[in-house]
Structure formats: C-alpha cells, structure tokens
C-alpha positions as CSV (number, residue, x, y, z in Angstrom):
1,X,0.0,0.0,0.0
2,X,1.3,3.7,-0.5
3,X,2.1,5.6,2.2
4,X,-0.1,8.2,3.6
5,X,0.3,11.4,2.6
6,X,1.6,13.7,5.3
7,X,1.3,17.7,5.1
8,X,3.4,19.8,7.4
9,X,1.3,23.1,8.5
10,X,3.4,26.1,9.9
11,X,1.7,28.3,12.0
12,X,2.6,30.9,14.6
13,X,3.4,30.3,18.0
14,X,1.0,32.3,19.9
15,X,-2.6,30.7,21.4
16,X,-4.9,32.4,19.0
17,X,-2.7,31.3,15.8
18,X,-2.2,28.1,16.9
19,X,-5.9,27.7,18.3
20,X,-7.1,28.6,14.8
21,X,-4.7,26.9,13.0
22,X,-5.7,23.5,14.9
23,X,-9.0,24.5,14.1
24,X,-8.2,24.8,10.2
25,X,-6.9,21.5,10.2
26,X,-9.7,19.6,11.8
27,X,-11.8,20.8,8.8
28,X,-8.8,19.9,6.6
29,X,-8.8,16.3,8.4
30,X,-11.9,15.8,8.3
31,X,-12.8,16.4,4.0
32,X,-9.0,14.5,3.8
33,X,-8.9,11.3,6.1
34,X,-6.6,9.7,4.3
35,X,-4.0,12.6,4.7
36,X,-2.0,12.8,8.0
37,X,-1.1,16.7,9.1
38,X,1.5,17.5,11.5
39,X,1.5,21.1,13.2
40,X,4.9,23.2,13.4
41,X,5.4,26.5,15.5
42,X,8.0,29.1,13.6
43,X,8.4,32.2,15.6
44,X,7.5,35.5,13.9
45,X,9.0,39.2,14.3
46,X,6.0,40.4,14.7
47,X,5.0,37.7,17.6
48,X,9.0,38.6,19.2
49,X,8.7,42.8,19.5
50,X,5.8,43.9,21.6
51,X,7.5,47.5,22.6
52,X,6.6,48.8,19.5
53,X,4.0,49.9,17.4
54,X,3.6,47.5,13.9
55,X,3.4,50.8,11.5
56,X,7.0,51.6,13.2
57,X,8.8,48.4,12.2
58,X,6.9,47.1,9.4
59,X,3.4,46.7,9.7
60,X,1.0,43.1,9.7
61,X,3.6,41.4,6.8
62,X,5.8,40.8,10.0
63,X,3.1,38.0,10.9
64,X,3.8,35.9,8.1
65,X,7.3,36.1,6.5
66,X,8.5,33.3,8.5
67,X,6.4,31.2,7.9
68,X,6.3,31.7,4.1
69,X,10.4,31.0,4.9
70,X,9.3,28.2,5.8
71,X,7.0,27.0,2.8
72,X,9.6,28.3,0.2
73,X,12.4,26.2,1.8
74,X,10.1,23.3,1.9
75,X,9.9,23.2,6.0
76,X,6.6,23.2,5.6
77,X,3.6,22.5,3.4
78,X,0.8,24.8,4.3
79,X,0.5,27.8,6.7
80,X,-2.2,29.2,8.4
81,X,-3.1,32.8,8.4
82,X,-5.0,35.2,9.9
83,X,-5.9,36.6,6.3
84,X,-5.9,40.9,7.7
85,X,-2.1,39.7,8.7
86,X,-1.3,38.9,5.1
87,X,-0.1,41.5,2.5
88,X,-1.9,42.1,-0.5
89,X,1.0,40.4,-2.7
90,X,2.3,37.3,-2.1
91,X,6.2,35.9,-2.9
92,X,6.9,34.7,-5.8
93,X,6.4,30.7,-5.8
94,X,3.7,30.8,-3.0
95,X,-0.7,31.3,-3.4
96,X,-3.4,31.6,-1.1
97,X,-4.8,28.2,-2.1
98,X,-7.8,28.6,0.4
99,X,-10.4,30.5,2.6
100,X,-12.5,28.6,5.2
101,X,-15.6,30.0,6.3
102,X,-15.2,33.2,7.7
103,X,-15.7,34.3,11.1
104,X,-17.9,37.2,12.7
105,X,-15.7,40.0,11.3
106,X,-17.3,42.9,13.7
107,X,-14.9,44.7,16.4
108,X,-16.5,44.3,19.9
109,X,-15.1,47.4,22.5
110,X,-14.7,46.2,25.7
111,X,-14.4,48.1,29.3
112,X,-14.5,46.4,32.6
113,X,-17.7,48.0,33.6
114,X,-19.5,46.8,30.1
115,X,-20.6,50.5,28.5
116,X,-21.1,50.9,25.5
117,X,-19.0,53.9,23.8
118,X,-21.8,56.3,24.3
119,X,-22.1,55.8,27.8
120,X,-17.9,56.0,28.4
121,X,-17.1,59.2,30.4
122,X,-15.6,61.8,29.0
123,X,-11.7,61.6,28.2
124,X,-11.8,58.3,28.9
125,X,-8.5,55.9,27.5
126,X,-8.8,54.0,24.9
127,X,-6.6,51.4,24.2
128,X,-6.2,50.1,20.4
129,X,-2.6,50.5,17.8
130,X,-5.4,50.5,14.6
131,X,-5.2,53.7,12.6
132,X,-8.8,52.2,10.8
133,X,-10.3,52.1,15.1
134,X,-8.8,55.5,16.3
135,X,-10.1,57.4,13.0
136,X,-13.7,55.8,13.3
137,X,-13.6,56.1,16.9
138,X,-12.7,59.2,17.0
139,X,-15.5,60.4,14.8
140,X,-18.6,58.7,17.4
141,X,-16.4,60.4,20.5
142,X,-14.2,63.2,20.0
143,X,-13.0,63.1,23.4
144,X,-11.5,60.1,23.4
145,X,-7.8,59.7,24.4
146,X,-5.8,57.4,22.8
147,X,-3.2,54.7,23.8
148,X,-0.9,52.2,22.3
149,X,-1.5,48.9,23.1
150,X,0.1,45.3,21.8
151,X,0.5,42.3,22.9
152,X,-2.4,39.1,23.1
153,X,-5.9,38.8,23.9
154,X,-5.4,38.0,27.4
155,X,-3.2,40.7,28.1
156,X,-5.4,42.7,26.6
157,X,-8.0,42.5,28.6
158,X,-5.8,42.1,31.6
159,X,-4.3,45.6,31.1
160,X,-7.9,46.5,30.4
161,X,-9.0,45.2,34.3
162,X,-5.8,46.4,35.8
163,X,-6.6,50.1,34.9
164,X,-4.0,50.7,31.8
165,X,-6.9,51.4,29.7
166,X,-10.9,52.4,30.7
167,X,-11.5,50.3,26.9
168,X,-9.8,48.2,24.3
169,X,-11.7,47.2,20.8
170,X,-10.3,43.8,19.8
171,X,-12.1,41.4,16.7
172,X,-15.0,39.3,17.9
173,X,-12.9,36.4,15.2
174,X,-10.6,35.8,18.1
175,X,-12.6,36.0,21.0
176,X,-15.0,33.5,19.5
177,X,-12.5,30.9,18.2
178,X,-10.7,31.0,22.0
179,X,-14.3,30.7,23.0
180,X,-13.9,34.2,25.2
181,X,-17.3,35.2,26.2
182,X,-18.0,39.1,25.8
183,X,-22.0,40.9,25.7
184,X,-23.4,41.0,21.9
185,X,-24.2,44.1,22.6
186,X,-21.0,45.6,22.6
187,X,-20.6,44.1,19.0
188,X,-19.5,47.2,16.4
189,X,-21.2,47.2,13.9
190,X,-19.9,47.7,10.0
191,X,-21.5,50.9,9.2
192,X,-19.9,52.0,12.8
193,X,-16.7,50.4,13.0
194,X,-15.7,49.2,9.3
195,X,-13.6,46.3,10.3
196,X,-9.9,45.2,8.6
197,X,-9.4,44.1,5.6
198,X,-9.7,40.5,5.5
199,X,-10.6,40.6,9.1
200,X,-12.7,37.0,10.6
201,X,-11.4,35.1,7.5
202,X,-8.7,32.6,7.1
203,X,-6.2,31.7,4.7
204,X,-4.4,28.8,3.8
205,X,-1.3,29.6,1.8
206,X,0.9,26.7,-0.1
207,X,3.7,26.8,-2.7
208,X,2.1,27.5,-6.2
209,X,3.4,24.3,-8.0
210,X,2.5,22.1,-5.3
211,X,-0.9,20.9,-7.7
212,X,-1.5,17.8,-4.9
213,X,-1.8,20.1,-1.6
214,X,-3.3,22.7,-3.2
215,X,-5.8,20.1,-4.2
216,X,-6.4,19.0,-0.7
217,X,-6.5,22.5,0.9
218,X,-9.1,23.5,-1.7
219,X,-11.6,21.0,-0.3
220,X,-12.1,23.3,3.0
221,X,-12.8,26.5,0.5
222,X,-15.4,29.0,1.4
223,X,-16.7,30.1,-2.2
224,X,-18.7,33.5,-0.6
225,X,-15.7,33.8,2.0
226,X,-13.1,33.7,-0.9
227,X,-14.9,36.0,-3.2
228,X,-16.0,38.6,-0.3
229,X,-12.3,39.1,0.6
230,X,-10.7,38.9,-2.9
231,X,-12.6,41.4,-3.4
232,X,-11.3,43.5,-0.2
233,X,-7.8,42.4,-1.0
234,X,-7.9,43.9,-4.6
235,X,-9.2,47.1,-3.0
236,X,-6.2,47.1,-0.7
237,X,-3.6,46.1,-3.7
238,X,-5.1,49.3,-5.7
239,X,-4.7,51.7,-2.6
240,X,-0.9,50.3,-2.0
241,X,-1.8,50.3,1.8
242,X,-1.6,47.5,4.9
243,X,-1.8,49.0,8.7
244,X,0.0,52.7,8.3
245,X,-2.9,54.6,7.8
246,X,-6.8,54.3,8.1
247,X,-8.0,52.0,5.7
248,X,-10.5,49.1,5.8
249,X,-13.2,47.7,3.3
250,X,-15.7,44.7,4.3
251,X,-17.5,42.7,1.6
252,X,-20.4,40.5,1.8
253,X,-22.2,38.4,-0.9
254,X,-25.3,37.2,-1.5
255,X,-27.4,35.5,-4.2
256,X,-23.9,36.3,-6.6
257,X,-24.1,40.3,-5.6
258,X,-21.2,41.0,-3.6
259,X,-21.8,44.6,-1.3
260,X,-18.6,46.8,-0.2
261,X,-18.1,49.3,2.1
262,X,-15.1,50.7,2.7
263,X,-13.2,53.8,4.4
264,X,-9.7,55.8,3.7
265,X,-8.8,58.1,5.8
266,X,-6.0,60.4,7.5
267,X,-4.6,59.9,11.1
268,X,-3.0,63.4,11.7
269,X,-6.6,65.2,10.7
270,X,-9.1,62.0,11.7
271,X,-10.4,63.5,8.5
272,X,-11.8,60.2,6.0
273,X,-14.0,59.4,3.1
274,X,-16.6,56.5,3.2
275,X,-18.2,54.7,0.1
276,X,-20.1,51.5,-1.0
277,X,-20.6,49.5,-4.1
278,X,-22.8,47.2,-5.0
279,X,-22.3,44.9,-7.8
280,X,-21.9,41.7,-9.4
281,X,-19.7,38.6,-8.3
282,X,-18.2,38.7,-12.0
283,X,-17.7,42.3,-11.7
284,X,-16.8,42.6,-8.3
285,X,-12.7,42.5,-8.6
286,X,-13.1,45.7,-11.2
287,X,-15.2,47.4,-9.5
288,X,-13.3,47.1,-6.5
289,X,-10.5,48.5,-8.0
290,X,-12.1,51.2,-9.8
291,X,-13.8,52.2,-6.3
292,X,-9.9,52.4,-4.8
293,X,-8.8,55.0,-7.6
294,X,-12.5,56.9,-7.0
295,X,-11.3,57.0,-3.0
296,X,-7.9,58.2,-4.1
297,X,-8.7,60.6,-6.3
298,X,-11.6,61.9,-3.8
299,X,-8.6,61.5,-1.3
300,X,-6.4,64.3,-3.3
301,X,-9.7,66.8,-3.9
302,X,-10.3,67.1,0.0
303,X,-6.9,66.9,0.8
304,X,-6.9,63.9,3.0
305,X,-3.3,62.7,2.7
306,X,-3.7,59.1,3.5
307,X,-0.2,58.1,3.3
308,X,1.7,60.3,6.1
C-alpha cells in the first residue's frame, strides 16, 4: 500500500494562531482522512517585538514572512493565516490556495464596567494600535484619548481590568475561536466600525506548483468567503496600503451580488471618506479596483493625505 500522505502546517506560536490553525486542520482532516497533518510553530517578528508599534517596524507582513520562509524552503507545506495579517501580494512561488468560512468580522469594544462607547465618560482611555479604530472612533467620541496597546488577547483585557486602559476594541474572530465570552451588545457594527481588511477570514497559503496540496486545501474553501475578501484584498492592492494609515473595506455576498463598504482616511486630521458599491460577483474584482482609484482621487480633492 502507499504511504499516507503527510502535510506539514506552519503556524505561529502564539494561542490564537495556533488555536485557529488547529481549528483549520480539523476541517482539513476531516474532508482528507486519508491525509495525515502534522503542526509546526516558527516564531515571527511580529509575535517577538511587543515595545513597539507594527506601523513603526513594518506593519501586519511581520506576521507571516516566517512562515512563508518556511513554505519556500520546503519546511513546511501549508500555513495558516489570519488573512488581515497577510499582505496584499504574495512571494513569488507561494498562493493563497484557500479560505474557510469566515468568522464574525465585527470589532466588539470592551471596558471592565461593560458601557457601551456612548455611555464612556468623557476623556476616557482607549486602548487600540489600529489607525482604521482610532479614526472611526474618533468620529462617534471626540473626546477620546488614545493609547498604544500590543500584545495578546489575554493581556489585553488584563491591562484593560488592571486600569492601563478604561477600553480596548479587539475582533469578535478571536474571542470567539478561543471561546472568550463578551455581551453582543458591545458588537460594532460595519456601518460603525468598518472592520480590517480581510478581518474574521482565514487563509491557507501553499507553494504555487505544489498541484497535490493545493488540491487538498481546496476541499475546506469557502466560495462566498473567498470572493468577499478577494474582493477586499484587490481594493487594498489598488490603494498600495496595509496598517499605516486608516483603511478598511468589508464585503459581503449574497445571491452572486457582492456589497462593499469601505473607508480611507487620514490619522494626523481623523479627516476620512466612506463609500459602497454594490455589484456583481463577475464584476466585483473591477469594481473594487475602480472604487480604490475613486477613494484616491476623492482623497487628493479634500486633501486627506492618507499616506503620512
């Protein structure tokens, strides 16, 4: 008899990564049972410097050049990624080969008493190192001070109940998937709180000759998932921008229409534009370009400069 196929999956080291990324490959064990996958931690940059803001030393790419080390020198087969990590190129010699369904991609802002943002007092701290949250934010509360803030979800939350911070916004993706409970009702939503690119969804990302894996990844695939953020990520390849400025666009289809909304703004001036599409599955990669160069070009009129 042959042997069974093994696949080696590279994932990050920390809890959420690797909770997710065991998560990924239950689905992926369970459409392949004849496959055998084997889970391997690299360390990132971005998981090593907590001291520093990511738009001072490189931004979300930091989260996944490791292990795309790894897939390129053929210590792995797969990684795992939390897709708003991922840039909106890939190396050459690597694909994203597959999205699983995507999670709840809403914000949820959290404060040890449970308010809501309305009922925060005023001045209060919030803690957050998203230029996309502080610019939205910052338009429901102008009062609102700002704080850096890094590290994981459980330190999070306990800088949040030792007093660093009177709030924090983190994605209701990773509370649910480590099965952290939190009140709906402090659930952002969309039009509110336009959430990261990519943000909730998962990617799977192999070498792009590797026909057999990519084969076996696709059988986890999320058409509606992959579409939605496709779309998303060809807005953010058009715009030339990852986590150094505000910028976020969320996507959602139904019955083959996919719906946008997206934001651009500038973090010096909390000054931003806002628009929406709707349009055609076919369509929806043009149009989600051709809505990037509109944003731009609105951009430049109102004299938002998006890129300081």
């Amino acid at each position: 008899m042959p042997s069974k196929k093994k696949i080696v999956v590279a994932t990050r080291p920390s809890l959420l990564a690797y909770t997710q990324t065991i998560q990924t490959v239950e689905l992926l064990q369970k459409a392949n049972p004849d496959v055998e996958f084997e889970v391997k931690k690299f360390s990132t940059k971005g998981d090593r410097v907590l001291n520093r803001s990511l738009t001072e030393f490189g931004g979300t790419g930091l989260f996944v050049k490791e292990l795309e080390h790894a897939l390129l020198a053929n210590e792995a087969d797969i990684a795992v990624h939390s897709l708003k990590d991922v840039p909106s190129a890939q190396p050459s010699g690597l694909r994203l080969g597959a999205f699983p369904e995507r999670e709840d991609s809403r914000d949820v802002f959290l404060t040890r008493e449970g308010l809501g943002i309305d009922e925060m007092p005023k001045g209060f701290i919030l803690g957050t190192g998203s230029p996309r949250r502080r610019v939205q934010m910052a338009n429901i509360r102008e009062d609102i001070e700002f704080k850096e803030i890094r590290g994981n979800i459980d330190s999070r939350i306990q800088k949040l109940h030792d007093g660093e911070y009177d709030a924090i916004i983190l994605a209701a993706a990773g509370m649910n998937r480590l099965n952290k409970e939190f009140d709906e009702n402090l659930l952002l939503d969309v039009d509110l709180c336009i959430p990261a690119i990519g943000q909730g969804a998962i990617a799977i990302e192999c070498r792009s000759a590797d026909a057999e894996t990519l084969e076996i990844i696709k059988r986890v695939n999320h058409p509606e998932t992959e579409q939605a953020i496709l779309a998303e990520r060809e807005f953010m390849a058009e715009i030339e921008g990852g986590c150094k400025f505000p910028l976020a666009a969320h996507a959602v289809v139904s019955n083959h229409v996919l719906t946008m909304i997206a934001i651009v703004g500038d973090l010096k001036t909390n000054q931003f534009i806002v628009e929406e599409i709707e349009t055609s599955v076919d369509e929806s990669l043009e149009k989600s370009k051709e809505l990037a160069i509109q944003m731009k070009n609105q951009c430049k009129d109102k004299g938002i400069n998006f890129y300081i």
